[in-house]
C-alpha positions as CSV (number, residue, x, y, z in Angstrom):
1,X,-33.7,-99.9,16.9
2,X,-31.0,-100.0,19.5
3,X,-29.9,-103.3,21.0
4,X,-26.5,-104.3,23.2
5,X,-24.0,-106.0,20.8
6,X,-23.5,-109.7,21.8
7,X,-20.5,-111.0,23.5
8,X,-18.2,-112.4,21.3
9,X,-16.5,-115.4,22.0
10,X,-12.4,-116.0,21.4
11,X,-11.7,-115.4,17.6
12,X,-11.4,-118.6,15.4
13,X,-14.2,-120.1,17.8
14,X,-17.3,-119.0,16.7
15,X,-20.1,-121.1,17.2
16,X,-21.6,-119.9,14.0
17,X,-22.6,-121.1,10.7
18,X,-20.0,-119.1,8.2
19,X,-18.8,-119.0,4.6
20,X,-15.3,-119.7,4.0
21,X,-15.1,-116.3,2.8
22,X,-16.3,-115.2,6.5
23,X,-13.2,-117.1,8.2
24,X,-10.9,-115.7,5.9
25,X,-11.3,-112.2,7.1
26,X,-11.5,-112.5,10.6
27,X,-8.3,-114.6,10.1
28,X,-6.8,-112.1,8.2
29,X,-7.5,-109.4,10.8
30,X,-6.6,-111.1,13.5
31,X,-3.1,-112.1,11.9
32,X,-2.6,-108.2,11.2
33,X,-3.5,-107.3,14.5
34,X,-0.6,-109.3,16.0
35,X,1.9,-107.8,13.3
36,X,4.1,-104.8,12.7
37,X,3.0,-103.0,10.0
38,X,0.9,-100.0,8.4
39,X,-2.1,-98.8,10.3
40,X,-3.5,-97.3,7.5
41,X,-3.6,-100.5,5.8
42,X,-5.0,-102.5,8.5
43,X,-7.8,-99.8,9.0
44,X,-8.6,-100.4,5.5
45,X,-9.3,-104.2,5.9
46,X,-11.0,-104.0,8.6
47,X,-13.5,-102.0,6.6
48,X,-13.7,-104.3,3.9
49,X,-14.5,-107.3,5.9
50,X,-17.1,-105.1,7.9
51,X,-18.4,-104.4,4.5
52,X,-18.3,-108.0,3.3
53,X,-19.8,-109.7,6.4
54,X,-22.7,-106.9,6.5
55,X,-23.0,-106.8,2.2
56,X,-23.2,-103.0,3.0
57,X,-21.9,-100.1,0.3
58,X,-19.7,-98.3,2.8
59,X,-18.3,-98.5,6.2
60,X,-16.6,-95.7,9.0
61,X,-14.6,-96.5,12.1
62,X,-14.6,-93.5,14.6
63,X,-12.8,-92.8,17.3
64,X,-14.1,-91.4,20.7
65,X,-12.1,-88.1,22.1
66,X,-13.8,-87.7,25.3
67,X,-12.3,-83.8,25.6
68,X,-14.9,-82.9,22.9
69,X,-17.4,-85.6,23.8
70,X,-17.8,-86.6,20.3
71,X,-16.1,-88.9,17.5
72,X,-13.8,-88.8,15.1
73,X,-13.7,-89.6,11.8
74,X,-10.7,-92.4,11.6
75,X,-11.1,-93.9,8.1
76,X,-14.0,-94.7,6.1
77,X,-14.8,-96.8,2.6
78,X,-17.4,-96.1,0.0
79,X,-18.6,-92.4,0.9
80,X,-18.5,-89.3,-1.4
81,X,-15.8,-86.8,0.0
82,X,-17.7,-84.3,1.0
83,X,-19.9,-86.5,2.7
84,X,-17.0,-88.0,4.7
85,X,-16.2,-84.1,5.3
86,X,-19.5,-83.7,7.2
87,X,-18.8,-86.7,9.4
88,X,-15.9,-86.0,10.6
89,X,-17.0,-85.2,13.6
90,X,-20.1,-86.4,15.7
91,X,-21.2,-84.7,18.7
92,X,-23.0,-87.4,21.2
93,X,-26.0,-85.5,21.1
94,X,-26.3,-86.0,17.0
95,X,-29.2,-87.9,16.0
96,X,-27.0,-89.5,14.2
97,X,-27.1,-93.6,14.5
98,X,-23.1,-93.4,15.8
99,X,-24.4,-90.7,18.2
100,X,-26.8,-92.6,19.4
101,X,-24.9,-95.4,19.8
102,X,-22.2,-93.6,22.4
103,X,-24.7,-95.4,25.1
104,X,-22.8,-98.9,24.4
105,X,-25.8,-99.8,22.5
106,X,-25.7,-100.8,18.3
107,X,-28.2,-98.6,16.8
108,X,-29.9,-100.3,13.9
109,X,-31.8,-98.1,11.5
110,X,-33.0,-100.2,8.4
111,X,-34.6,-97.2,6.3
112,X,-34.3,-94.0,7.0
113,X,-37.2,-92.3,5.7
114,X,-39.6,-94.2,8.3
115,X,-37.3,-93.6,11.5
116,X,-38.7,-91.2,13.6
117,X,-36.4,-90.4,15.7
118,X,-34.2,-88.8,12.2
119,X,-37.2,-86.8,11.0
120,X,-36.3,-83.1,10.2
121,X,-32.7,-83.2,11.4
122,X,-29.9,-82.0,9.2
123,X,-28.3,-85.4,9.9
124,X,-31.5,-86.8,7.9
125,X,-30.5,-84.6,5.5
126,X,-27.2,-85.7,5.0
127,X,-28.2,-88.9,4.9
128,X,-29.9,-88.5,2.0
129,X,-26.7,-86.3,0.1
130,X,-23.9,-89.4,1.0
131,X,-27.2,-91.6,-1.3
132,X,-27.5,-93.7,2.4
133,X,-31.2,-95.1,3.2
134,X,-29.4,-97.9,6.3
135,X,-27.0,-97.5,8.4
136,X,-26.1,-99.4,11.6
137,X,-23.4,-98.2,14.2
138,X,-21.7,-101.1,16.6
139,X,-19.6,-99.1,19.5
140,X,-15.9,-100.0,19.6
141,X,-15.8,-101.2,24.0
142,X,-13.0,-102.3,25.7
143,X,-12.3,-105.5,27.4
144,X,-13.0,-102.9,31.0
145,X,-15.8,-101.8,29.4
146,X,-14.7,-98.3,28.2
147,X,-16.1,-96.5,25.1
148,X,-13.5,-96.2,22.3
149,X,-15.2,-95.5,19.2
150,X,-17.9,-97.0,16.5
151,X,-17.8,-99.0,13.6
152,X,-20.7,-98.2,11.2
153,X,-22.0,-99.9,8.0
154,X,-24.5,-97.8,5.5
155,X,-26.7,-99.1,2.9
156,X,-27.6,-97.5,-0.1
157,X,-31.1,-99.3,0.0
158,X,-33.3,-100.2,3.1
159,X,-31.9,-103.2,4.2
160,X,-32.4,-105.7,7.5
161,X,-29.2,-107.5,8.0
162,X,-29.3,-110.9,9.5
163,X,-28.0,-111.9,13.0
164,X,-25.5,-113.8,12.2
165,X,-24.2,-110.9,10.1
166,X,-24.2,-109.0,13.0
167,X,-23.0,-111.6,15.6
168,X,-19.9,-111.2,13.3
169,X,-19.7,-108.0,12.7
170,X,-19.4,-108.2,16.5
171,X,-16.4,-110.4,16.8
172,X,-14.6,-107.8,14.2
173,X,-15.8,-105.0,16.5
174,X,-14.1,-106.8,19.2
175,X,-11.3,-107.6,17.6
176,X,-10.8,-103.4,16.4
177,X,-11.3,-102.7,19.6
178,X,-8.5,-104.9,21.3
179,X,-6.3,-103.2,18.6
180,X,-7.5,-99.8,19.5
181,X,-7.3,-100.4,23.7
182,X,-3.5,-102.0,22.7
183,X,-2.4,-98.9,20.5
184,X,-3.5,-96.3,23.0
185,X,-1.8,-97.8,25.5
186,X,1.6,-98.4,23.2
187,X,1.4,-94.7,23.1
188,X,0.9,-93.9,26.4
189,X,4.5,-95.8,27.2
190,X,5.9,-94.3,24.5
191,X,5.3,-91.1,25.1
192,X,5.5,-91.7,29.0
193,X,9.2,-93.3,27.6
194,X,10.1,-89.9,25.7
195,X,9.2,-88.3,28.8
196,X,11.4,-90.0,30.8
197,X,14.2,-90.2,28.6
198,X,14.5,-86.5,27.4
199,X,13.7,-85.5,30.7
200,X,16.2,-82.6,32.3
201,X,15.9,-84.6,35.6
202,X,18.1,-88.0,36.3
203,X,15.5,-90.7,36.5
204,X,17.3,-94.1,37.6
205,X,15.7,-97.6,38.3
206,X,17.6,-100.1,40.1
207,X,17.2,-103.9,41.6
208,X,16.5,-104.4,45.7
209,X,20.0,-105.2,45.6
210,X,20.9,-101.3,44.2
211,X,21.9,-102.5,41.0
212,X,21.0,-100.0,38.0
213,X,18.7,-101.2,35.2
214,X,18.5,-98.0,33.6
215,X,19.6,-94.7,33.0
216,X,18.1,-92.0,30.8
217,X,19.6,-88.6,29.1
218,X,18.9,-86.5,32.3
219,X,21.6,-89.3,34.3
220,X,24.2,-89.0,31.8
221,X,24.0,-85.1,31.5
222,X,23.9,-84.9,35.0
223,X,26.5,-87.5,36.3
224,X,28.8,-87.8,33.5
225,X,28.4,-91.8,32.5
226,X,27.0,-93.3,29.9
227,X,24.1,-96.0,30.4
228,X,26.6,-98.0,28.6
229,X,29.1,-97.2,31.8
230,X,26.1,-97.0,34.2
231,X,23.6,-99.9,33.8
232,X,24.6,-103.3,35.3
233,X,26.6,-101.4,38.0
234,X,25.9,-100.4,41.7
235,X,24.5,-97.0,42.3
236,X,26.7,-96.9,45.2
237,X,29.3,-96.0,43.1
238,X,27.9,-92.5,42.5
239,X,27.7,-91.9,46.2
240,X,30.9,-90.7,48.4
241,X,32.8,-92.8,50.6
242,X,31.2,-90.7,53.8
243,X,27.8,-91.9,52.8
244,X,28.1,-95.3,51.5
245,X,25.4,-95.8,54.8
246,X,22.4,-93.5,52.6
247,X,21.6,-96.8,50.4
248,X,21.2,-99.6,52.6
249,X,18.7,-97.3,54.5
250,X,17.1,-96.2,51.6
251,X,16.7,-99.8,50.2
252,X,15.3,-100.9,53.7
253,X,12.6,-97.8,53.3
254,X,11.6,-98.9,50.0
255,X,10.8,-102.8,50.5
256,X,8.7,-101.4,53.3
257,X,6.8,-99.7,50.5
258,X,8.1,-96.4,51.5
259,X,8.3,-93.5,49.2
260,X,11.1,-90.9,50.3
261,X,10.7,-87.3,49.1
262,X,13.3,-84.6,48.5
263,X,15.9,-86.2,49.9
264,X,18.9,-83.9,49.9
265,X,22.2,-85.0,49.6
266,X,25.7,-85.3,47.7
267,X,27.0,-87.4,44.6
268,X,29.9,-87.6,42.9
269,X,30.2,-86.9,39.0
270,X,32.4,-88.9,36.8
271,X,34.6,-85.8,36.2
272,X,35.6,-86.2,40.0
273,X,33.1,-83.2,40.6
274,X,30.5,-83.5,43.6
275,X,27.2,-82.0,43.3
276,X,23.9,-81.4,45.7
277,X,20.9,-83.2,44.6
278,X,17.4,-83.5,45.8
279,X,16.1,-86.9,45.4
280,X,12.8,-88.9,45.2
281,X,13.0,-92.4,45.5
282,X,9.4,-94.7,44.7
283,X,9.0,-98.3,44.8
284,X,8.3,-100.6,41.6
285,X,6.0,-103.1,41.4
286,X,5.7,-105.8,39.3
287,X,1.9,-106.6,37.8
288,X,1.2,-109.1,41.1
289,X,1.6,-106.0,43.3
290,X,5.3,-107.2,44.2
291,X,8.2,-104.7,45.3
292,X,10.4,-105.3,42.8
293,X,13.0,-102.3,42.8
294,X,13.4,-98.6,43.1
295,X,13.1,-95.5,40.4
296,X,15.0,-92.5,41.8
297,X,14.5,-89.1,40.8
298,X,17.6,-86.9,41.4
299,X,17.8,-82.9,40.4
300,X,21.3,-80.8,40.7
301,X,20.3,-78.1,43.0
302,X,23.9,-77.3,43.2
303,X,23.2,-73.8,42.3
304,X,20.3,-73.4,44.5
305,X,22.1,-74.3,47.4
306,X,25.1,-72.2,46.5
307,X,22.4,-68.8,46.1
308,X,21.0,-69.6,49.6
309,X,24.1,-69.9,51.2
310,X,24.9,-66.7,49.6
311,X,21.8,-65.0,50.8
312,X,22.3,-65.9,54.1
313,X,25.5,-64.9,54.3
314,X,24.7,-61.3,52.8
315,X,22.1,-61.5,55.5
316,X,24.4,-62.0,58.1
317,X,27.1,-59.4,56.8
318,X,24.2,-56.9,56.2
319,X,22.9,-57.3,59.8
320,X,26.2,-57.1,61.3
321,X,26.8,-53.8,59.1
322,X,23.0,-52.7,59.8
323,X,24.6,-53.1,64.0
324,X,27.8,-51.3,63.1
325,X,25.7,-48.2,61.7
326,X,23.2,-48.2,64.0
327,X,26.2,-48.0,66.6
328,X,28.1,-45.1,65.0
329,X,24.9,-43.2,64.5
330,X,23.4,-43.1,68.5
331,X,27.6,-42.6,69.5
332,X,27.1,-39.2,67.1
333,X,23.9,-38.8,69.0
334,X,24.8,-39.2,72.1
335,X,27.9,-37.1,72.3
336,X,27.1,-34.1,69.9
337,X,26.8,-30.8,71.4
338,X,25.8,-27.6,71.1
339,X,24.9,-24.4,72.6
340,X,21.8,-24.0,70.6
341,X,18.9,-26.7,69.4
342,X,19.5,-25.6,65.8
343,X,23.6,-25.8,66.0
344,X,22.8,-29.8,68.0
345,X,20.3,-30.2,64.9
346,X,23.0,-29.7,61.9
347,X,25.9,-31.5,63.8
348,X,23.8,-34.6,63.8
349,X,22.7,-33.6,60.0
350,X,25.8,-34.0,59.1
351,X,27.6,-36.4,60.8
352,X,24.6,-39.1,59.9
353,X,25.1,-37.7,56.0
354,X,28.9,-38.3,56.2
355,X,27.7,-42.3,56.8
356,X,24.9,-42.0,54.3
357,X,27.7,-40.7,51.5
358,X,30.4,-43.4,52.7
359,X,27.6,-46.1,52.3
360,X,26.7,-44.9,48.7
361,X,30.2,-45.3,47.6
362,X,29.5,-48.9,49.8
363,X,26.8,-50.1,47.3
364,X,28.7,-48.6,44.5
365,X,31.4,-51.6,44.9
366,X,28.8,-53.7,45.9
367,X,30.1,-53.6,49.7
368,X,33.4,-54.4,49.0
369,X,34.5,-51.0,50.7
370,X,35.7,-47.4,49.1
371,X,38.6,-46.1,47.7
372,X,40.2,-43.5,49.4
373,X,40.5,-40.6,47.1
374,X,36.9,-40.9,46.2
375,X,35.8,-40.8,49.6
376,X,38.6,-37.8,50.4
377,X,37.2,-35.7,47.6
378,X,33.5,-36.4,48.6
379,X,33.3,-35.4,52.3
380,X,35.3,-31.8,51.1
381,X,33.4,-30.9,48.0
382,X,30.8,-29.2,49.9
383,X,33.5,-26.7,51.0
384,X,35.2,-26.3,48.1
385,X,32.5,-24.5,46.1
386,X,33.9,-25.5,42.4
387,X,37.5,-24.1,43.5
388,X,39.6,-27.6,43.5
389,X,42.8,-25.3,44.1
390,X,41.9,-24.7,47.3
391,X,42.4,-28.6,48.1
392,X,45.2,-31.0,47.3
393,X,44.4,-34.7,47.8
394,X,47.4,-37.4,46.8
395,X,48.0,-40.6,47.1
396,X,48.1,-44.2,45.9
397,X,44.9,-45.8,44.8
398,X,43.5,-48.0,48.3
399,X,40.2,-49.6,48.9
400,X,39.5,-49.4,51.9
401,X,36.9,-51.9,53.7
402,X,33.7,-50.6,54.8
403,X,34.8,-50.3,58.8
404,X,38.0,-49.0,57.9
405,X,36.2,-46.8,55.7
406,X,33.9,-45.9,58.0
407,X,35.9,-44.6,60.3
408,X,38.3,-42.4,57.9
409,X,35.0,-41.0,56.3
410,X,33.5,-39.6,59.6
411,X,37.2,-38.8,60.6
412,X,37.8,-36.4,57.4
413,X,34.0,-35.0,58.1
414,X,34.9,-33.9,61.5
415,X,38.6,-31.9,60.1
416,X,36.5,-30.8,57.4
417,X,33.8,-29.5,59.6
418,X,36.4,-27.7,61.7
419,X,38.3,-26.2,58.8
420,X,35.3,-24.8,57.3
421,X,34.1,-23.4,60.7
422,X,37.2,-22.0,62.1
423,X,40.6,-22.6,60.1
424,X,41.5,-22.7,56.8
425,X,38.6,-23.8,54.9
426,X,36.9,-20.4,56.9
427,X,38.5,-18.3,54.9
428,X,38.8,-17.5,50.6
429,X,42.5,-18.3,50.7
430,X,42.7,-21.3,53.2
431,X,44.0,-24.8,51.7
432,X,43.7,-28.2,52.6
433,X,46.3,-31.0,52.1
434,X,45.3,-34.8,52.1
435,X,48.2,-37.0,51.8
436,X,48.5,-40.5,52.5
437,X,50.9,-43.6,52.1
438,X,51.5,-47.5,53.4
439,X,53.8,-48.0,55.7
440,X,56.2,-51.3,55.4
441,X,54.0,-52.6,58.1
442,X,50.9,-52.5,56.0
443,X,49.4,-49.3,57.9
444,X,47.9,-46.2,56.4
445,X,49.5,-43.2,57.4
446,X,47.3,-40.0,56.5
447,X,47.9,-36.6,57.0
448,X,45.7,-33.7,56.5
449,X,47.2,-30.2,56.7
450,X,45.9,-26.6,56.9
451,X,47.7,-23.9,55.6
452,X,46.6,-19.6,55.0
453,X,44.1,-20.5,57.3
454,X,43.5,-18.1,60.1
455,X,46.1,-18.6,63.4
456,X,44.6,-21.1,65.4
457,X,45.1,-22.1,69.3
458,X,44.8,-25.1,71.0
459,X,41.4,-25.9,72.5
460,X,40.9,-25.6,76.1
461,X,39.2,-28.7,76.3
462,X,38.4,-31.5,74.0
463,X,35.4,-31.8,71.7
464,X,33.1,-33.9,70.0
465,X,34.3,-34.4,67.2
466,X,37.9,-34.9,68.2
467,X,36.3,-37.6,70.7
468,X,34.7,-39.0,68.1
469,X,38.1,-39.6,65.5
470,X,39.9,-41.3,68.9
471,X,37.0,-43.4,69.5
472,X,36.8,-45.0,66.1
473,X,40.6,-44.9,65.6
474,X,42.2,-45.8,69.0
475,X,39.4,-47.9,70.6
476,X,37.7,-49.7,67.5
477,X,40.9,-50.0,65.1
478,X,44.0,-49.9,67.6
479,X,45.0,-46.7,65.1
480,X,46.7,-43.5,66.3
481,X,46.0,-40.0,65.6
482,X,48.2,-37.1,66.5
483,X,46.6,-33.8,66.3
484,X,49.3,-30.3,66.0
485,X,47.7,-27.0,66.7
486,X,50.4,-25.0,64.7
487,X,49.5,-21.5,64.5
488,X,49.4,-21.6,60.6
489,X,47.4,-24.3,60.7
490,X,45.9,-27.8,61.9
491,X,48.4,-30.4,61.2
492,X,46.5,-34.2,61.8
493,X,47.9,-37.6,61.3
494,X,45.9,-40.7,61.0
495,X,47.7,-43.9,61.5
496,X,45.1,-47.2,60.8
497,X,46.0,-50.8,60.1
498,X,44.5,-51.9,56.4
């Protein structure tokens, strides 16, 4: 039998005939519903008095967990343990009476070997084992109408209870109910209050006027104050004196019901420090719908701001070095020559791998520049063949920036080139000589010097690569080079500003 529980009217008002026994425990439920104390215990009672008003053997109170759709077992009186064991959970398609009864109608069986709806089902079955012959299953709804749960009473003998038994047995549902809808929702705020207060986040609410009324863990962390130091005060006095004009705006967007969204912006810390936040601001209303004050939102993004800055400066500095390569590399280009397509083909080879190598040694010191004898010993080690006698590079340690590095780098390929094709690096005896020091005036003066090379004569006219050192040194770097065709060898000096 299924029927639709009755409405119960407002406990200690019920227009029923009752024994004193009867008032006592809806009195004493309701009293423990209203008081702090042990759930456990107050689970318990209400089982009793369900048993009492119903004269049944046992009694269950389930509770509904909608992600499952089914119940679950929250205490019970009177059943055998392995019995309460197999109804711990009830799926809503059970044939169960407390299955049934997940409609929002009680389901009243009074004996259970003549319901037909039971017949050959293990619950039947069950039934039998936990010595239960009627059982009736009352749903736990809220005052909004929601499911919650059941509160079942069993029988170890067919029985028919009464109406006014269950009229009362309605008012205790009712009553288990509001205690149910209340408790859910006490631990909804308290975990939503966990949230908020552990949360890594600043979360601030404050008056229409800007005054703070409260501050959690994230605030304190993040700013520096107490809630002790915080709450009662202005939030203006987290905000710097340039933009003391941010809240009155912000307070005029949220009594217009506004909500503002990653707001960027500055605060200052209690340390003196001032950080970037992003902040939300949303308006709080009171139950009538009222505006009522603000809850802000605020996350450091300090660091974030700091790594795009960064990145768009490296962006900048690798475009304007991207320019500066691209330049150097048509120049070489452009003004390499050659009698023969092969001879044009290796000149451009290797003037574009003398930047390639200079630019390794680049991202080496993550493009803070390259230090001289490094670079020195690198464009000459191709000519050298193993024999480090036949070189002698000296002088004090110097980074050099990347232009100026640049420029020395393609400057020692070009000597090197001409050493090795026709003075001293052209033959097995030749030596090379790389010296170079500071001047008082903060200039590097380098010299490179050939010696038991074959004689040598001044050009007749000038060539690429001596075009290409007074290019980069005179014209880019306001530098000097002075180039001595001795006849025992190629005498060059380099003076650059570092």
């Amino acid at each position: 039998m299924l029927e639709q529980p009755s409405a119960p009217g407002p406990v200690g008002r019920i227009d029923l005939e009752k024994g004193p026994d009867d008032t006592l425990h809806l009195h004493e439920i309701s009293t423990l519903l209203i008081e702090e104390g042990n759930l456990g215990a107050l689970y318990n009672r209400i089982l009793d008095s369900a048993i009492d008003l119903m004269s049944s053997d046992m009694a269950s109170i389930q509770l509904l967990d909608p992600d499952h759709n089914e119940l679950r077992l929250l205490a019970w009186k009177g059943f055998h343990p392995q019995s309460a064991t197999f109804w711990q959970r009830v799926h809503f398609n059970s044939a169960s009476t407390c299955g049934l009864a997940s409609t929002g109608c009680r389901v009243m069986v009074s004996d259970i070997e003549t319901c037909d709806f039971m017949a050959g089902t293990p619950d039947l079955d069950e039934y039998r084992r936990s010595n239960i012959r009627a059982v009736q299953s009352t749903p736990l709804v809220s005052r909004s109408g929601k499911l919650l749960g059941m509160i079942s009473t069993h029988w170890s003998e067919p029985h028919q209870p009464k109406e006014r038994a269950l009229l009362r047995l309605d008012v205790l549902a009712r009553q288990a109910a509001d205690h149910i809808e209340r408790t859910n929702a006490e631990d909804q705020l308290r975990r939503l209050a966990s949230i908020v207060e552990w949360s890594d986040d600043a979360i601030i609410s404050k008056t229409l006027d800007g005054m703070i009324t409260s501050w959690n863990k994230g605030a304190e962390r993040l700013f520096g104050y107490t809630p002790e130091e915080a709450i009662g005060k202005p939030i203006t006095f987290l905000i710097p004196p340039e933009r003391q004009d941010e809240e009155p705006a912000m307070l005029e967007r949220i009594r217009r019901g506004e909500r503002i969204e990653h707001y960027e912006t500055i605060r200052q810390c209690k340390n003196g420090s001032v950080i970037v936040i992003s902040l939300t601001v949303s308006p709080v209303r009171n139950a009538e719908g009222k505006i009522v004050g603000a809850s802000k939102i605020a996350r450091d993004i300090t660091e974030r701001r700091r790594n795009e800055e960064q990145i768009a400066t490296l962006a900048r500095e690798a475009e304007h070095r991207t320019k500066n390569v691209l330049a150097t590399v048509q120049a070489t280009v452009k003004l390499s020559q050659s009698k023969t397509l092969d001879g044009l083909k290796r000149a451009i080879e290797g003037r574009i791998q003398a930047l390639a190598n200079v630019h390794a040694l680049f991202v080496a010191s993550r493009w803070n520049g390259a230090e001289l004898s490094s670079l020195a010993r690198q464009e000459l080690a191709p000519y050298l063949q193993g024999n480090k006698a036949r070189a002698l590079i000296d002088g004090p340690q110097l980074l050099l920036e990347p232009n100026a590095a640049q420029t020395i780098a393609m400057t020692l390929h070009e000597l090197a080139t001409n050493a090795a094709k026709y003075g001293a690096l052209s033959v097995a005896k030749g030596r090379v000589e790389v010296k170079w020091s500071l001047g008082a005036n903060g200039q590097l003066v380098l010299n490179w010097t050939e010696k038991k090379g074959p004689a040598v004569k001044k050009p007749t006219r000038q060539g690429f690569g001596t075009r290409v050192m007074e290019r980069m040194i005179r014209d880019q770097h306001k530098g000097d080079l002075r180039l001595d065709w001795r006849a025992k060898g190629l005498a060059c000096e380099i003076i650059l500003p570092v």
